[in-house]
ZAMARZA-539889 format. One record per residue (C-alpha): residue number from 1; residue in one letter; x, y, z negated. Coordinates in nm, 3 decimals, always signed. Each point is the difference from the previous one (the first is absolute). Example, Ala and Ser with C-alpha at 12.3 -4.5 7.8 and 13.67 -1.06 7.14 Angstrom:
2
{site 1 "a" {+1.230 -0.450 -0.780}}
{site 2 "s" {+0.137 +0.344 +0.066}}
END
This chain:
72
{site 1 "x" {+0.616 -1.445 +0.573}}
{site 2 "x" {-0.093 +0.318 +0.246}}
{site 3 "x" {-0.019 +0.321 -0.144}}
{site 4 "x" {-0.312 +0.172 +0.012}}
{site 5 "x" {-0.048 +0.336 +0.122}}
{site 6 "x" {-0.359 +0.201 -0.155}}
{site 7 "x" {+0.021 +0.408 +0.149}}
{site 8 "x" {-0.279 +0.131 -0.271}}
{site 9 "x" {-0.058 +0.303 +0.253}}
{site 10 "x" {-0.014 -0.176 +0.264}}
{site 11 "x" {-0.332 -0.236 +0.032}}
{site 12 "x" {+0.134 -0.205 -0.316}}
{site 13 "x" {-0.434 +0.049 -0.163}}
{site 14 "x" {-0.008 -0.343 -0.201}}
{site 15 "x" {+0.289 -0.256 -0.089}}
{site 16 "x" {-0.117 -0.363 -0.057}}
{site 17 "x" {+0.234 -0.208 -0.185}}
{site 18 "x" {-0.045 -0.313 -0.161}}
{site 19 "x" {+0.132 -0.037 -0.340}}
{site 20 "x" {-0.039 -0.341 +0.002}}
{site 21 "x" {+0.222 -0.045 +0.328}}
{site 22 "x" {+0.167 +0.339 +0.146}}
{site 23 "x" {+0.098 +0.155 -0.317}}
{site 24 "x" {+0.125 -0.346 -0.183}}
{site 25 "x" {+0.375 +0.039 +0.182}}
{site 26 "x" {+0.037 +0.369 +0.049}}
{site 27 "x" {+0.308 +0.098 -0.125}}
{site 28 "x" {+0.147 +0.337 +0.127}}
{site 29 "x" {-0.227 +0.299 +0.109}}
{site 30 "x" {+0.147 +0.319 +0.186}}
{site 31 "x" {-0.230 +0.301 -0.016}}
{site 32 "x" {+0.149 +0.287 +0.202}}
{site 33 "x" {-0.098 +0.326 +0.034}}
{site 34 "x" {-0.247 -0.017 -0.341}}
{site 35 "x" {-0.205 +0.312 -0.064}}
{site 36 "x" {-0.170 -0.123 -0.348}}
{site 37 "x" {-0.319 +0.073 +0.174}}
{site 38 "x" {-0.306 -0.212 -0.169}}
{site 39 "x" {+0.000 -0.280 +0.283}}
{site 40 "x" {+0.343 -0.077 -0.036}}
{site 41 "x" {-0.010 -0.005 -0.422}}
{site 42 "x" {-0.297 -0.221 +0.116}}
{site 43 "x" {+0.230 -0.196 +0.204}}
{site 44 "x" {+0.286 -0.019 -0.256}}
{site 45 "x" {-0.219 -0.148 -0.317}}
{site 46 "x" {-0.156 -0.247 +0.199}}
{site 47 "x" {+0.356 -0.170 +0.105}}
{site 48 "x" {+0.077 +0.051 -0.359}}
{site 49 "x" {-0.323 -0.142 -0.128}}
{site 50 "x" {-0.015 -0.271 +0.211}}
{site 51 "x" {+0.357 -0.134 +0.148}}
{site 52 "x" {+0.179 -0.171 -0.264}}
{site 53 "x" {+0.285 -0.111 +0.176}}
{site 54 "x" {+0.158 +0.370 +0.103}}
{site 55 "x" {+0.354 +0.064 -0.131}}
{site 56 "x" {+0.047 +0.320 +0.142}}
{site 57 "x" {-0.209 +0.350 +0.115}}
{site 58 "x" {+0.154 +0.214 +0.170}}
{site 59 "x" {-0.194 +0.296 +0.011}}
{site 60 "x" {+0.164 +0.289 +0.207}}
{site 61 "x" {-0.207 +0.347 -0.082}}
{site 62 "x" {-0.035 +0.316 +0.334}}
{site 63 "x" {-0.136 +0.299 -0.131}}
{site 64 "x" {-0.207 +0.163 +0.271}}
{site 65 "x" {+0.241 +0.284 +0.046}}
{site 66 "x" {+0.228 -0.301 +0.118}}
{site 67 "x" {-0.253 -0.190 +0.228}}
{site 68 "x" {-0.086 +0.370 +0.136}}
{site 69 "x" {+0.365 +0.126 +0.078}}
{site 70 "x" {+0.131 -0.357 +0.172}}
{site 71 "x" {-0.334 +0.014 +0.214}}
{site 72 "x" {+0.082 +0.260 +0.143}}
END
């Protein structure tokens, strides 16, 4: 199955997923660069809400001191 790529700064306004179809075989999500800002806690209980098959979250938290100095 293809990973899918979401940038939440980057355009990513709405996500439509179907529970009944999309989420049903989702197994493994990556989330990079995580700020804990309110769209991606948004992001994270939905997949936990509604994807029953994951086995793993990787979450991997940049504080933005970090996303500043590497930007630079």
């Amino acid at each position: 199955m293809p990973a899918v790529r979401l940038n939440m700064d980057e355009g990513c306004r709405s996500l439509e997923l179907s529970s009944e179809y999309s989420l049903k075989h989702l197994k493994i999500v990556d989330i990079e660069s995580f700020e804990g800002t309110q769209k991606e806690l948004d992001l994270v209980r939905f997949l936990l809400e509604n994807a029953d098959a994951i086995e793993k979250l990787n979450i991997v938290y940049t504080s933005q001191e970090m996303v500043d100095f590497l930007s630079q």
